[in-house]
VOPAGU-2260 file (C-alpha; in pm, 1 decimal, decimal comma):
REM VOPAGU-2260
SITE   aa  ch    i         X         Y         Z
SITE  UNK   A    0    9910,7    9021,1   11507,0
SITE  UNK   A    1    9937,4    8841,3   11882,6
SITE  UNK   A    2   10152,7    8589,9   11957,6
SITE  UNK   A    3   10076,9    8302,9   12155,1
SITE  UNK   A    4   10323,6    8232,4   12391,4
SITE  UNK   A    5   10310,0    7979,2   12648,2
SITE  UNK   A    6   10493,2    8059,4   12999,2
SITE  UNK   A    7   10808,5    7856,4   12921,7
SITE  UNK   A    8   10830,6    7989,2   12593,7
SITE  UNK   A    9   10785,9    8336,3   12740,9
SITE  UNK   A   10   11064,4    8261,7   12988,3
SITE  UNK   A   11   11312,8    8120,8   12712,2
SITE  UNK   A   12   11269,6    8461,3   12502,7
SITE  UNK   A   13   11349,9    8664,9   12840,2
SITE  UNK   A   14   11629,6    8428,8   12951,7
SITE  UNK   A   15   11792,6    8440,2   12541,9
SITE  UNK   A   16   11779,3    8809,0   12533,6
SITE  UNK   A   17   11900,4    8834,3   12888,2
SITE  UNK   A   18   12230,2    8623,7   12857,4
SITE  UNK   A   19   12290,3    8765,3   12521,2
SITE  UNK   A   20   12239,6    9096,2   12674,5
SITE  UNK   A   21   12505,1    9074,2   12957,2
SITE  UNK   A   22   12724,4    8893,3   12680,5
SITE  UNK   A   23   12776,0    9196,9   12505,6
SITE  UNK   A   24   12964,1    9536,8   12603,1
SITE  UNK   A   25   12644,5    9722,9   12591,8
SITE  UNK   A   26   12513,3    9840,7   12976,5
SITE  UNK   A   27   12401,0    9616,0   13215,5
SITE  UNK   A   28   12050,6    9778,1   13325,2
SITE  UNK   A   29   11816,9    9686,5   13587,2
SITE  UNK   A   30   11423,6    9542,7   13527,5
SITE  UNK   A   31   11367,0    9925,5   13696,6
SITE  UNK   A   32   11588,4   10138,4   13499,2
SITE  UNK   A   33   11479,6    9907,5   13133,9
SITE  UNK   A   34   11096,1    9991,9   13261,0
SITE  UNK   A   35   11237,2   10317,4   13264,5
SITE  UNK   A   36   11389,8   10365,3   12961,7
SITE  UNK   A   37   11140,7   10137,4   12763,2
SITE  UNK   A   38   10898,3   10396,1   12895,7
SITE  UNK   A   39   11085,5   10718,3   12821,2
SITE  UNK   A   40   11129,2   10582,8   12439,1
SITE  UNK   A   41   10787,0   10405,1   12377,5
SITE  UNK   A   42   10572,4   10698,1   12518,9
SITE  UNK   A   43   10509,2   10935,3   12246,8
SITE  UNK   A   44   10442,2   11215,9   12497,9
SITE  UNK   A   45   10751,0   11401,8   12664,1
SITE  UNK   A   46   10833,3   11217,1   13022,5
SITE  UNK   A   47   10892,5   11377,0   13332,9
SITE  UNK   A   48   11031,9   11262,1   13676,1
SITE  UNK   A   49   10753,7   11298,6   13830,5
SITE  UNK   A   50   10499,3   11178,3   13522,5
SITE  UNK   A   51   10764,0   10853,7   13535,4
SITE  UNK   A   52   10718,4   10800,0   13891,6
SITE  UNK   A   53   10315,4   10787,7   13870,3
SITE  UNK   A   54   10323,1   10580,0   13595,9
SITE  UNK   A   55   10575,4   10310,7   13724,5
SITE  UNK   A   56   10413,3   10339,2   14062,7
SITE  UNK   A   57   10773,6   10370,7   14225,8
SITE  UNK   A   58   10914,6   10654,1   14406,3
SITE  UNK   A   59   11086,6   10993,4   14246,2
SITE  UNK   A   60   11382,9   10888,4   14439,7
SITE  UNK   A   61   11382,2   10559,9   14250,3
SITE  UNK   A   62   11298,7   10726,2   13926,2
SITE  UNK   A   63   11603,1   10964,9   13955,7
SITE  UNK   A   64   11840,5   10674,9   14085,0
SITE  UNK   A   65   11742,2   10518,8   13763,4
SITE  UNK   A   66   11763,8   10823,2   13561,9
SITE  UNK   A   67   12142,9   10853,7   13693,4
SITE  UNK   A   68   12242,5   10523,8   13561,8
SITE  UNK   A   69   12069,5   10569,8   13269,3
SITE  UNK   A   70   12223,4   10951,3   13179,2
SITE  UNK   A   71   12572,5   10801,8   13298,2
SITE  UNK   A   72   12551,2   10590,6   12991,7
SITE  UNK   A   73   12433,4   10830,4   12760,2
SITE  UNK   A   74   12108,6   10660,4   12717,5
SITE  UNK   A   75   11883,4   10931,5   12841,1
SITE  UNK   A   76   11941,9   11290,1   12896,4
SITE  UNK   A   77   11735,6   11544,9   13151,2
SITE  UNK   A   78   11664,6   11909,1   13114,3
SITE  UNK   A   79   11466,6   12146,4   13314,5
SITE  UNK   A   80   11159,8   12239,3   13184,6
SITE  UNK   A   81   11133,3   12645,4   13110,4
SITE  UNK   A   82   10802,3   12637,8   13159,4
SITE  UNK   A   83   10779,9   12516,6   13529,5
SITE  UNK   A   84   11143,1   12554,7   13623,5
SITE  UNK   A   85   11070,0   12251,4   13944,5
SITE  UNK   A   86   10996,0   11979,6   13672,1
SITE  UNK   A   87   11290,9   11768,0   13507,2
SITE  UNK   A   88   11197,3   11628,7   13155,8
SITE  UNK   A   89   11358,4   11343,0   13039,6
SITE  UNK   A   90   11478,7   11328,7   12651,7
SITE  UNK   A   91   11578,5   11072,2   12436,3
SITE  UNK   A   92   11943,9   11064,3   12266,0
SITE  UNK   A   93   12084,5   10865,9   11928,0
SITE  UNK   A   94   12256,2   10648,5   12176,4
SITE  UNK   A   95   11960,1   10585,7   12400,8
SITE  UNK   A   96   11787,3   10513,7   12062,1
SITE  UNK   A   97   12072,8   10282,5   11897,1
SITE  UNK   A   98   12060,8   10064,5   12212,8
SITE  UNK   A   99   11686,2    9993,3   12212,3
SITE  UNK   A  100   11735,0    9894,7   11827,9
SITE  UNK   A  101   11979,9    9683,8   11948,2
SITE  UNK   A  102   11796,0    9528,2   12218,2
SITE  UNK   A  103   11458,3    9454,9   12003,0
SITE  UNK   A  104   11669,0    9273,3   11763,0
SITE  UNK   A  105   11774,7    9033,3   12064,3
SITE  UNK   A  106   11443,9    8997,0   12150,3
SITE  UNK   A  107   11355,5    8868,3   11788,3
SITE  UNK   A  108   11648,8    8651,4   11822,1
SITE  UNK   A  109   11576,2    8515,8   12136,7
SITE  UNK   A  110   11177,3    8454,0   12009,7
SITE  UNK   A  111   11307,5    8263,7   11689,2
SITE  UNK   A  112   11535,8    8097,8   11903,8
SITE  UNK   A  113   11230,2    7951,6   12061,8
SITE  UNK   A  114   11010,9    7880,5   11751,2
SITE  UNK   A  115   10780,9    8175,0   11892,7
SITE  UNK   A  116   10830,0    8388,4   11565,6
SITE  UNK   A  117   10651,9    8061,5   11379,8
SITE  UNK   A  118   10330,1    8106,1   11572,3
SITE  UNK   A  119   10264,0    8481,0   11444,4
């Protein structure tokens, strides 16, 4: 069921869930390491450095700073794979999980805020 969303409107939900975001003691993540993590959770199909960096269209470097941040907070965790011991696959954890939860429901927030959630 799409929403229509005009530009400001679309800005206003960003902007809510942003400052409520940074409001709370929850980690302050880049746009790169969110893509990131949004990507590792949302993709049904296990995620590798590599298969990250392709898909982003950003560096392996850049993936694995992000990937850093992002296992420092418990959020993600990495593993080798057995089967090609040079790959790194990136899992998901409860925490990583929890915090995404938490983040959609600012998002919802932040679009009702708005009067978005009316137009569905």
């Amino acid at each position: 069921m799409p929403i229509d969303l005009r530009g400001q409107q679309a800005l206003e939900i960003w902007r809510g869930t942003t400052v409520e975001s940074v409001r709370r003691d929850t980690p302050d993540l880049s746009a790169r390491q969110m893509a990131v993590l949004l990507t590792v959770y949302l993709n049904p199909d296990q995620q590798t450095v590599r298969g990250l960096a392709q898909e982003l269209n950003v560096s392996k470097p850049a993936v694995t700073r992000a990937l850093d941040r992002l296992t420092r907070h418990g959020l993600i965790k990495r593993k080798i794979d057995e089967n090609d011991r040079r790959s790194v696959l990136v899992q998901r954890t409860v925490k990583g999980s929890v915090f995404l939860s938490e983040f959609a429901d600012l998002v919802t927030h932040a679009a009702a805020d708005t009067g978005a959630g009316a137009q569905a």
